[in-house]
N, C-alpha and C positions, 0 to 999 in steps of 0.2 A: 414743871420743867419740860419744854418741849425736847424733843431729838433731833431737827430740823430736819424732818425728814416730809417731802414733798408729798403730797395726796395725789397728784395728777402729773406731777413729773416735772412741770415747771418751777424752775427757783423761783425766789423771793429777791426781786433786784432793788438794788439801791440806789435812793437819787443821787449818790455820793457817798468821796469818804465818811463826811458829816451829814446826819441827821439832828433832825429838830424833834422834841418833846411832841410834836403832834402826828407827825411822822409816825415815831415810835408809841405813839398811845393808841393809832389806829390799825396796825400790824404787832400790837402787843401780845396776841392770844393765835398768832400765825404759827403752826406745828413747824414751817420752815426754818423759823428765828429761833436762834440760841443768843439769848442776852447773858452777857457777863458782867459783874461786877469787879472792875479791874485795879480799888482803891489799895493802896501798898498801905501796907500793915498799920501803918501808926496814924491813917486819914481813914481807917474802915470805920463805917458807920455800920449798925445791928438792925436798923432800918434799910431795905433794901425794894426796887423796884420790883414788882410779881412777878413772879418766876426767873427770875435772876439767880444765876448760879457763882461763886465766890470762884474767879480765877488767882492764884497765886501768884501774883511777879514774886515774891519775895522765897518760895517755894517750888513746885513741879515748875514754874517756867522759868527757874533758874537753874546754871549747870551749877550741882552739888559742890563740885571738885576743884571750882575758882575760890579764890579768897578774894576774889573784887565782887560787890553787890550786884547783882540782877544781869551777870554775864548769860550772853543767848545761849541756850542748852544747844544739845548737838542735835541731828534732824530725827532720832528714833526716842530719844527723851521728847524733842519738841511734838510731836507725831502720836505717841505714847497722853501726855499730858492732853491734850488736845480734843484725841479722841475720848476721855476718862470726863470731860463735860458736855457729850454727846455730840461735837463736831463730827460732819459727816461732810461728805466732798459737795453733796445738794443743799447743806446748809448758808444760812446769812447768817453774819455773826454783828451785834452792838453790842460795844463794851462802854461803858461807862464811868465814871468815879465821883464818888462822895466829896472831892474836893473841888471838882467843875472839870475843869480839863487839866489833867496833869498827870498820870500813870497809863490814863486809858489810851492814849496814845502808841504807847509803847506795846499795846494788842494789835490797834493796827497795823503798824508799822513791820512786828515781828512777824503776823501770819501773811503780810504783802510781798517780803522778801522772801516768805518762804514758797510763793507762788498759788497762794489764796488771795482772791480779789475781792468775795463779797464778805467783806469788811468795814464798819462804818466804827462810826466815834462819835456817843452822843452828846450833842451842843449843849454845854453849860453843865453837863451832869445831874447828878442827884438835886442839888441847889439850883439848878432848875426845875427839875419835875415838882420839886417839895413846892416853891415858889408858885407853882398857877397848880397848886392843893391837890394834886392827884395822888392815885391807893400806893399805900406801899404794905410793904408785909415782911417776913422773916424771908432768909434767903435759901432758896429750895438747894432740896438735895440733887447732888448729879444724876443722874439716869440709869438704871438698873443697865441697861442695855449700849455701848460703847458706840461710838461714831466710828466711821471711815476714812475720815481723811486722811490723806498722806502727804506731810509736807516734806518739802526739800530746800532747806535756807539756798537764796542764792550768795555765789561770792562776794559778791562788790554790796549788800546791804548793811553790812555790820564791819568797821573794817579796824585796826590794830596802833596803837601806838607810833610805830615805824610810820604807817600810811598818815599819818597825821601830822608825822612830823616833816613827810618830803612833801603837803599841802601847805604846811607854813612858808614855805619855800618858792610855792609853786605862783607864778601871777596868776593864772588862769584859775586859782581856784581860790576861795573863802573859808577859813573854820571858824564858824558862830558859836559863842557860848552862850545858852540858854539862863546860866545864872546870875544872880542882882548884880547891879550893879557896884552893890559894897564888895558881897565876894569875887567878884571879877578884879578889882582893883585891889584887892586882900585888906581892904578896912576893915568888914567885917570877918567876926570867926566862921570856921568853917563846921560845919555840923559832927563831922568824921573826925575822930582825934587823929591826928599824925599826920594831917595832912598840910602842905607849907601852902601860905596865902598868896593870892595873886594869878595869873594866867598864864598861857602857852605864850611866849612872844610871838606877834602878831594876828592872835586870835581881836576876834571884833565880838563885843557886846552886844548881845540880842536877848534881855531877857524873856523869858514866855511870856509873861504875861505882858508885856509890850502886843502881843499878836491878840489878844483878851480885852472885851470890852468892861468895866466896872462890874457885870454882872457874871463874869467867868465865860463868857461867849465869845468866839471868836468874832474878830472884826470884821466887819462885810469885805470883800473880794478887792476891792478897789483900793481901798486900808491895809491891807493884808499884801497885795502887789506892790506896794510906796516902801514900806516898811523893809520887805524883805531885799529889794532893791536895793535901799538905802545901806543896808548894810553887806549886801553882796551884788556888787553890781549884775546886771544882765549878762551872760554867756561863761559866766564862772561856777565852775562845779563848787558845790557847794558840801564841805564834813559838819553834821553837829555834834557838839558836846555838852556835857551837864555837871551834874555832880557823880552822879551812880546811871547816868546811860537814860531816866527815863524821860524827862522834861525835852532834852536833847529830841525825840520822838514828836513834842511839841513843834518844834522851829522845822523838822521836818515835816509834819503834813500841815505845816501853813507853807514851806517853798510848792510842797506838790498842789496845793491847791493855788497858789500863784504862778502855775504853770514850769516851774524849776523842774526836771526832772532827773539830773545830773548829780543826786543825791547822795551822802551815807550816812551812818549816825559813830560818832565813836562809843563803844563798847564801854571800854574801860572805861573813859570818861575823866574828871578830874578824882576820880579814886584812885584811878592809878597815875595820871603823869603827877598827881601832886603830889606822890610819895616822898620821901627821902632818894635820892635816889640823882641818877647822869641827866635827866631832864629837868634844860632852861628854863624859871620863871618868872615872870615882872611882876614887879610888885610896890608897895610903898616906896623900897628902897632902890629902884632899877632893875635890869636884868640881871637875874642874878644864874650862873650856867652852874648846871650840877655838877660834881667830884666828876675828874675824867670824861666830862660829856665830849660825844664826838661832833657834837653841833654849837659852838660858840655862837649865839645869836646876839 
């Protein structure tokens, strides 16, 4: 496990949010780079890339004190956690996951708003590296010795209920949900007990993996601009949501890498508007508005 800590002073830059398996197999053994393994609990594989350190979304990078899944901790938890896998302010960080793209996103994402840039996400994940047969191994321990960094979430990255609900509202802007198609229209169940099927009125359908080509790789730039367009026209701010906040991180670093920068991701996610509870949801059976809600849609 390295520290990322620089030999001669210069960081380790990235061609991008995303890196490629070849990218990362020839800067694999860089003291600068801190790889993390960013799979949420129930996609972690025991096979992990060389010196890969086990980041917790489901753990230190969540706020203890929520009862909604994978809520962004505050900035001296996030700061704290951060540093405890040798992040340090001259560090590169790739995060990856055992299921292709689908948690590790939400690494990028978290340490971008919090005002860390060298940050990547690597393409296709583990199911890639495994696929063109390179080493894997156990996944190392953190580092005797703690990093530096200090992050500072900005405001407008992570943003609340309320702000999602005057986005529904709003023309100028789009809230995309990251999830199927089934649970977007509430046909299928939902994974979470308790939670009512169906969507935000006026949310648009974007599954992640719509931005994913068959091999868990994001689609070339051109694919990925059509896509995202189609479902949020050009010059509209753009909220994502998900289920629990992470795939939501998906649909966000494909608008940023289709040049969107107008971005937020919803937090809560459909773990919380789907609760019981005053928010309106469509569904099989129409829009249905919650007990007392102050927004009849």
């Amino acid at each position: 496990m390295s520290t990322g800590t620089p030999q001669d002073g210069t960081p380790l830059e990235l061609p991008g949010p995303v890196v490629g398996t070849h990218w990362l197999a020839e800067h694999l053994h860089d003291p600068r780079l801190v790889l993390v393994d960013a799979s949420s609990t129930l996609n972690r594989a025991e096979e992990a890339l060389p010196g890969a350190v086990l980041l917790d979304l489901d753990g230190a990078f969540s706020d203890p004190s929520s009862d909604l899944p994978h809520t962004a901790p505050s900035a001296e938890q996030l700061t704290a956690a951060a540093r405890a896998l040798g992040i340090s302010r001259t560090s590169t960080v790739v995060a990856y996951d055992a299921k292709g793209i689908f948690a590790s996103a939400r690494v990028w994402w978290m340490l971008r708003a919090a005002g860390f840039d060298r940050v990547a996400v690597l393409d296709g994940g583990l199911p890639a590296w495994l696929a063109e047969g390179r080493p894997t191994g156990a996944h190392a321990a953190p580092p005797a010795e703690p990093g530096d960094v200090e992050l500072v979430p900005s405001a407008g990255g992570f943003v609340g209920a309320e702000d999602v609900a005057r986005a529904l509202g709003d023309p100028g802007a789009t809230v995309l949900d990251a999830r199927s198609a089934g649970r977007f229209a509430g046909t299928e169940p939902e994974p979470r007990p308790g939670l009512r099927p169906g969507h935000m009125p006026g949310a648009v359908n974007l599954p992640y993996t719509d931005l994913q080509d068959a091999h868990g790789r994001l689609l070339p730039l051109p694919q990925l601009r059509e896509r995202i367009a189609a479902a949020a026209p050009e010059g509209r701010r753009i909220v994502t949501s998900c289920g629990s906040g992470l795939t939501a991180c998906v649909l966000a670093l494909g608008a940023h890498l289709a040049g969107r920068e107008d971005v937020a991701v919803y937090d809560g996610s459909w773990s919380e508007w789907g609760r019981p509870g005053p928010r309106p949801v469509a569904g099989p059976e129409g829009v249905i508005p919650g007990p007392g809600s102050p927004r009849q849609e």
